[in-house]
C-alpha positions in Angstrom: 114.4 131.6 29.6 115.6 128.6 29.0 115.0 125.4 32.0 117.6 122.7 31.4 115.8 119.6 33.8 118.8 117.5 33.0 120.5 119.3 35.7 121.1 117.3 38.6 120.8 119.2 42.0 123.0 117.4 44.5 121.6 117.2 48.3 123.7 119.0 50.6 123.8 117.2 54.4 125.6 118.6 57.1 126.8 116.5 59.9 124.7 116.2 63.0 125.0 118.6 65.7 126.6 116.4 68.3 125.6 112.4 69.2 121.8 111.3 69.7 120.4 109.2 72.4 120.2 106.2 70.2 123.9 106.7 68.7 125.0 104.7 71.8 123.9 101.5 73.7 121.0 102.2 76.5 122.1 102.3 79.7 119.7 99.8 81.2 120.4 100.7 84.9 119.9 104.5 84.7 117.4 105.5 81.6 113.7 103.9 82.4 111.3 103.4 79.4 108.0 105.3 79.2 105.5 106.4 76.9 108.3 108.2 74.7 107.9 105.8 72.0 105.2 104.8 70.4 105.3 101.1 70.0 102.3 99.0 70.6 103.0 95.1 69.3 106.2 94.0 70.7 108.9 93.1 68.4 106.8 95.6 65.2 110.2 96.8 64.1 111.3 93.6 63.2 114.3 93.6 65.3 116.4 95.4 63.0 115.8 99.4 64.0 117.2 102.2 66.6 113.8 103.8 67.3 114.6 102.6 71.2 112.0 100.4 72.1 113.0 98.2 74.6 111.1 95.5 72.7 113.7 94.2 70.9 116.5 93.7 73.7 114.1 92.7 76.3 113.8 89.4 74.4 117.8 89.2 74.4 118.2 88.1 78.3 121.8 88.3 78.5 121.3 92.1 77.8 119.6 92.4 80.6 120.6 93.2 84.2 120.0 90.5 86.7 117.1 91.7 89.1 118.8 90.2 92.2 121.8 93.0 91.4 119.7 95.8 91.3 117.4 95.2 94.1 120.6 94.7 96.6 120.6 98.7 96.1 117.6 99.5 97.5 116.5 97.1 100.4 113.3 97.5 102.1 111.6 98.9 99.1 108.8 98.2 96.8 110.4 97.6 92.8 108.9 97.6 89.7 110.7 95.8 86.8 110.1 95.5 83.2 111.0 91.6 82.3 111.0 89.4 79.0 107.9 88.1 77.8 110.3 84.4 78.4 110.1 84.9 82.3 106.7 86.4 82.2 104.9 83.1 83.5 108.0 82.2 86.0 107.5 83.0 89.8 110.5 85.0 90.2 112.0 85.9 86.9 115.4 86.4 86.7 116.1 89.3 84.3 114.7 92.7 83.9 114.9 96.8 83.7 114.1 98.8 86.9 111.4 101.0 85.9 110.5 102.4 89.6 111.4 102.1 93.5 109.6 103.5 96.6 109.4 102.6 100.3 105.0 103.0 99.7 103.5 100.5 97.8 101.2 103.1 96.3 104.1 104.8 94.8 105.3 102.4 92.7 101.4 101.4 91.2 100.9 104.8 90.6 103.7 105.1 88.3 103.4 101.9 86.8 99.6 102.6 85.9 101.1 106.2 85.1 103.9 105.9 82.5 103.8 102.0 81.2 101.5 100.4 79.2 101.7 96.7 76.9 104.6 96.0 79.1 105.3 92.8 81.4 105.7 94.5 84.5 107.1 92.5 87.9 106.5 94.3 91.2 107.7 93.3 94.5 108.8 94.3 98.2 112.8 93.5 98.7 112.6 92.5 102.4 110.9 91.1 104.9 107.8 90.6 106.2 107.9 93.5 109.1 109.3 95.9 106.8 106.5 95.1 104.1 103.5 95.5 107.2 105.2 98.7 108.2 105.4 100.1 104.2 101.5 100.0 104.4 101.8 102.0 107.7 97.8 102.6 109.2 96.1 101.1 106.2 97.8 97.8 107.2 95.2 97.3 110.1 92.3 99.3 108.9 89.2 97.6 108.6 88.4 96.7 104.5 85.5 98.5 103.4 82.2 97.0 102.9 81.8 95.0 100.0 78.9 96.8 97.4 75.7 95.4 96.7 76.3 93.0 93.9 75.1 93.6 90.4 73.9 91.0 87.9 74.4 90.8 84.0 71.3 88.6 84.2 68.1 88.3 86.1 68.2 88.6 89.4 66.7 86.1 91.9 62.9 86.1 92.6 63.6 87.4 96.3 65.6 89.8 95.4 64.0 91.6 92.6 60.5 91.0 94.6 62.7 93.4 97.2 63.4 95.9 94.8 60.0 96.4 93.4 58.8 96.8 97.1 61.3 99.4 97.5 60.4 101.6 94.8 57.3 103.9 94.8 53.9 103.5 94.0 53.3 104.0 90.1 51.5 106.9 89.3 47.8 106.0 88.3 46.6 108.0 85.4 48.8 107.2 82.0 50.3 110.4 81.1 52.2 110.7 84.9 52.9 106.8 84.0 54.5 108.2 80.6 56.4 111.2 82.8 57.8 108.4 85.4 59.2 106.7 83.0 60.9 110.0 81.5 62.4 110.4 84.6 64.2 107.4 85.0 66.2 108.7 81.1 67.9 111.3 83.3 71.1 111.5 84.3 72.1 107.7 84.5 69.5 106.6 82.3 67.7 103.2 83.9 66.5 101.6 80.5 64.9 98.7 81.3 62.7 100.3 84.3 62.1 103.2 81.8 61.0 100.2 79.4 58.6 98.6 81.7 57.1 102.0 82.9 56.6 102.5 79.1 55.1 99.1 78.4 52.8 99.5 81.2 51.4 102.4 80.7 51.1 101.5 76.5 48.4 98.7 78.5 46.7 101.5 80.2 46.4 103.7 77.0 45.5 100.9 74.8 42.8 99.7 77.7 41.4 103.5 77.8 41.7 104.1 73.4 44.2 106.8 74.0 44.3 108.0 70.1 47.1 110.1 70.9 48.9 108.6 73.2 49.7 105.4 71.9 51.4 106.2 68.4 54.0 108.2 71.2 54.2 105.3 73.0 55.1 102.8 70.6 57.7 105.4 68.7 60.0 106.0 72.2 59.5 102.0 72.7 60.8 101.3 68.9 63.6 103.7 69.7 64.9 102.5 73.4 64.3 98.5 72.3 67.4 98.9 69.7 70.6 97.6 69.9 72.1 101.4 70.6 69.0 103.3 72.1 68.5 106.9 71.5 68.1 107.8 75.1 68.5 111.3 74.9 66.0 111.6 71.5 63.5 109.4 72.9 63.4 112.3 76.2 63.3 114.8 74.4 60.5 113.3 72.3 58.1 112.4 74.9 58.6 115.5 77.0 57.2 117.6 73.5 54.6 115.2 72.9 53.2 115.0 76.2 53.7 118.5 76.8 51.2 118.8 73.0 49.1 116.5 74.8 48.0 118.1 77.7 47.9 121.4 75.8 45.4 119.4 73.6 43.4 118.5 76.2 43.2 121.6 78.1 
């Protein structure tokens, strides 16, 4: 058998079914955009594609419906526009694409933070005051919840942290139930830098008493929580063996 690999095999296409979504333009008013595409960096198709991301025409205003148009249809309600990156900075831009519309406020942020993402979104109530206090209903005169203790990145006034430290129990007294505390406070959401101190302080207390073998276990779960990524979970797991050896030890 003979192959001839001059032979050219042409490529058959047939026509398509029927017309795509992107064989026409998009109707602006009707079709919202979502997460059915998959661009991320506006403007990554170079302007020059039919993949239908709004990207492209939402930079060409006079493609775009006039806001003022579409909110006359729903009065009274909260909207949710895609706009231009152009009227992104104005106070009331001018242009964009309704993306959502609901009488309750939480409607229209729950679909926003749904479905949208990398988007300049606009949200606003189209009427007036009363009609905005009454879209709220009973949350508009319910008492704000408390505020939360505040947290600090960095160290905390003298007053304050003296407070804490009062708060918390008494330290355990002999060095191994110093070592356990410490374990403790790796469980669940791990407290590093009290399981740090509880370590360091009982590291004095072993040192103080020439613990043999309690220090080298001490100094290994210090060199592996005082890292840049600790090793919580190894460093638990660690100590709870070695301690565990210990007492056997000692028994």
């Amino acid at each position: 058998m003979t192959l001839d690999f001059e032979t050219v095999i042409p490529l058959v296409t047939g026509a398509p079914a029927g017309d795509g979504r992107l064989d026409g333009p998009e109707n602006w008013y009707a079709e919202p955009f979502t997460k059915r595409t998959a661009c991320r960096t506006p403007g990554q198709c170079g302007g020059d594609c039919d993949c239908g991301c709004p990207y492209n025409t939402m930079t060409e205003l006079e493609r775009l419906p006039l806001i003022e148009d579409v909110a006359a249809v729903f009065p009274n309600e909260w909207l949710a526009f895609i706009i231009s990156p152009e009227e992104d900075d104005d106070l009331e831009p001018l242009h964009g694409k309704l993306v959502a519309h609901s009488p309750n406020p939480d409607e229209v942020y729950d679909a926003v933070n749904t479905v949208l993402w990398n988007q300049h979104i606009y949200i606003f109530f189209n009427g007036d005051f009363e009609s905005l206090q009454a879209s709220y209903g009973a949350e508009w005169s319910a008492e704000p919840p408390a505020p939360e203790q505040r947290t600090y990145s960095g160290p905390k006034q003298a007053a304050e942290a003296a407070a804490g430290l009062a708060a918390q129990p008494a330290l355990p007294d002999d060095v191994l139930g110093l070592v356990y505390s410490a374990v403790d406070q790796l469980y669940g959401q791990p407290n590093l830098n009290e399981a740090i101190r509880r370590l360091r302080l009982s590291r004095v207390r072993a040192a103080r008493a020439e613990d043999p073998a309690l220090l080298p276990v001490i100094d290994s779960a210090l060199d592996q929580l005082e890292t840049a990524l600790p090793r919580v979970n190894e460093v638990t797991w660690f100590l709870e063996e070695a301690l565990a050896e210990i007492e056997q030890n000692e028994q």
